[in-house]
KOLBA-583613 format. One line per 8 residues: number of its first residue (from 0); their letters; for each residue x, y, z negated of C-alpha. Coordinates in steps of 0.1 Angstrom, whole numbers, plus 2048, in hexadecimal, padded with zeros to 3 digits. Each point is the difference from the previous one (the first is absolute). Example, Ala and Ser with C-alpha at 12.3 -4.5 7.8 and 13.67 -1.06 7.14 Angstrom:
<romars>
0) as) 87B,7D3,7B2; 80E,822,807 .
</romars>
This chain:
<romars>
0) xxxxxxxx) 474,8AE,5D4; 7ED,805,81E; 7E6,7E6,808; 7FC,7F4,7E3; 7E6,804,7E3; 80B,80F,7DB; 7F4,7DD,7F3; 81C,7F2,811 .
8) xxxxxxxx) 81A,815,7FB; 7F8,7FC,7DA; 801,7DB,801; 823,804,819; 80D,817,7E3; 7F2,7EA,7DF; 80E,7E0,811; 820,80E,809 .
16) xxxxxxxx) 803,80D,7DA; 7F7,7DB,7F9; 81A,7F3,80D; 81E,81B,7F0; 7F0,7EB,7DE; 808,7DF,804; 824,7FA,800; 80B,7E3,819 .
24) xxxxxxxx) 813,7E5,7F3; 818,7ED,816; 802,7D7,801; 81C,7FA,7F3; 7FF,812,7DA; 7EE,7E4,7F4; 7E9,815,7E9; 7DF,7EB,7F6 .
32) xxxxxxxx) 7E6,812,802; 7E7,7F9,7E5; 7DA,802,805; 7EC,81A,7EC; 7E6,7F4,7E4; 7DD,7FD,80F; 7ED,821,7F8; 7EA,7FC,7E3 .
40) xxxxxxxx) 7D8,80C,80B; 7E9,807,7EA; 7E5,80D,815; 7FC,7F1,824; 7EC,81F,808; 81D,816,7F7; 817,7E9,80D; 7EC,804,825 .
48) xxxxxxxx) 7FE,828,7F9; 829,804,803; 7FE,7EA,816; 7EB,812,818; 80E,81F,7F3; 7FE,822,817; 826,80F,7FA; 816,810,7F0 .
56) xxxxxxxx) 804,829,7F8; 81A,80E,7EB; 7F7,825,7FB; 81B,815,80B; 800,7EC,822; 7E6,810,819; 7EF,80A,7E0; 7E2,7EE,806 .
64) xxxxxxxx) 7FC,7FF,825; 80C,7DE,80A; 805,7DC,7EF; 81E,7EA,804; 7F9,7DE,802; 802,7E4,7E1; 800,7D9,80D; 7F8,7E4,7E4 .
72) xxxxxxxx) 80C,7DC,80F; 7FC,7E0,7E7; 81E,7ED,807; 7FE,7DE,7EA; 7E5,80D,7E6; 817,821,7FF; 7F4,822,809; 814,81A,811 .
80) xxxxxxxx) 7FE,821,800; 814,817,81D; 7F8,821,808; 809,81E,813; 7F5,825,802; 818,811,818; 7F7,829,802; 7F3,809,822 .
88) xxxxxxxx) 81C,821,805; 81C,7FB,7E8; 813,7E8,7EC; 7EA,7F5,7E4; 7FC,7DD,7F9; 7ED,7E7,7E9; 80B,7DB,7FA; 7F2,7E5,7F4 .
96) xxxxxxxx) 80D,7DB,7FC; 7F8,7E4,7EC; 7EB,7E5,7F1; 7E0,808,7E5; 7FF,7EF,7E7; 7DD,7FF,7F4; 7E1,811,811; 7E4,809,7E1 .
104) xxxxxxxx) 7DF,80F,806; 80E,821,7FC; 822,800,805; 81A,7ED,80D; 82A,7FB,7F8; 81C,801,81F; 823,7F5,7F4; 819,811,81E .
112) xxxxxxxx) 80D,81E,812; 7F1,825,800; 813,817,813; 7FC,826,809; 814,812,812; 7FE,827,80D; 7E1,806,7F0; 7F3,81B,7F3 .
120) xxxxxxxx) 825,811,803; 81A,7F2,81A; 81C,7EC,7F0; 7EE,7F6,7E8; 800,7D6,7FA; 7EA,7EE,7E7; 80A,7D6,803; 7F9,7E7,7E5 .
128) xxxxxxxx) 7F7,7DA,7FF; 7EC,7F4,7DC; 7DF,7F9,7F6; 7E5,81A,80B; 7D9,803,7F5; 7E5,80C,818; 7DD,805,7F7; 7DC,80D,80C .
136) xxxxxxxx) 7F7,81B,7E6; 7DF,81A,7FB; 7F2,7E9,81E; 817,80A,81C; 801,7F1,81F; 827,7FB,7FF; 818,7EE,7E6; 81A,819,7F0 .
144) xxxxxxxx) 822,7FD,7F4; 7FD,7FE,7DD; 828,80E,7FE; 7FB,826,808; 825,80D,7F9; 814,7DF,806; 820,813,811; 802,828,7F9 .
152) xxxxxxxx) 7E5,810,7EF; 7EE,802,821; 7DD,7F2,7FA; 7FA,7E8,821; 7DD,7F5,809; 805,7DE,811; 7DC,7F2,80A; 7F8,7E3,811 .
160) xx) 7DD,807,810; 7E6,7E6,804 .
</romars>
């Protein structure tokens, strides 16, 4: 895109895959929608940590070179989670969406959506919503996805950077 900087054609590219998540509901299906727990913290200085975190990386996308971009929003004593790592030349995506549950000193739980798709190999689609655990370990300066081989065998690195 000419004219404009990489930063924003990442952030052009994460919020577009933002919006493919959340599914639109029209006025008239008369669907309450019910209001998530307040997340659970532990540590405030963890809590402010992901909060502030840096990004996203999944390995196989841009193997190292470039971050997508993680937002945390506290919504009613809820925190979100959405994130997006789109790959710069080709199809692979990262997706994140959902509330956490409880922030720890070390760790942290998300209860929603992870989704891969075209990554390391092209057709391939990882997507499942349930309880995941991230946590710091041997002092990195990321949390990790405690659930390595959650879809096909495949060990994924998801790591939120802070």
């Amino acid at each position: 895109m000419p004219g404009k900087s990489i930063l924003a054609v990442q952030l052009a590219i994460t919020a577009g895959v933002l919006v493919q998540l959340v599914p639109t509901a029209r006025a008239d299906e008369g669907t309450a929608v019910q209001a998530p727990s307040p997340t659970r913290i532990l540590d405030r200085k963890a809590a402010q940590r992901l909060r502030a975190n840096k990004g996203l990386t999944l390995q196989w996308i841009d193997w190292g070179n470039s971050r997508g971009s993680a937002y945390v929003r506290t919504e009613g004593g809820a925190w979100t989670l959405r994130g997006a790592e789109a790959e710069a030349d080709g199809p692979g995506r990262l997706l994140l969406d959902g509330t956490i549950t409880e922030i720890g000193a070390d760790y942290f739980t998300f209860t929603g959506r992870i989704r891969i798709r075209d990554t390391p190999d092209a057709g391939r689609v990882c997507d499942k919503n349930k309880t995941w655990h991230f946590a710091i370990t041997q002092k990195r300066s990321y949390y990790r996805l405690r659930e390595f081989e959650w879809c096909d065998g495949l060990t994924d690195y998801i790591d939120i950077h802070f």
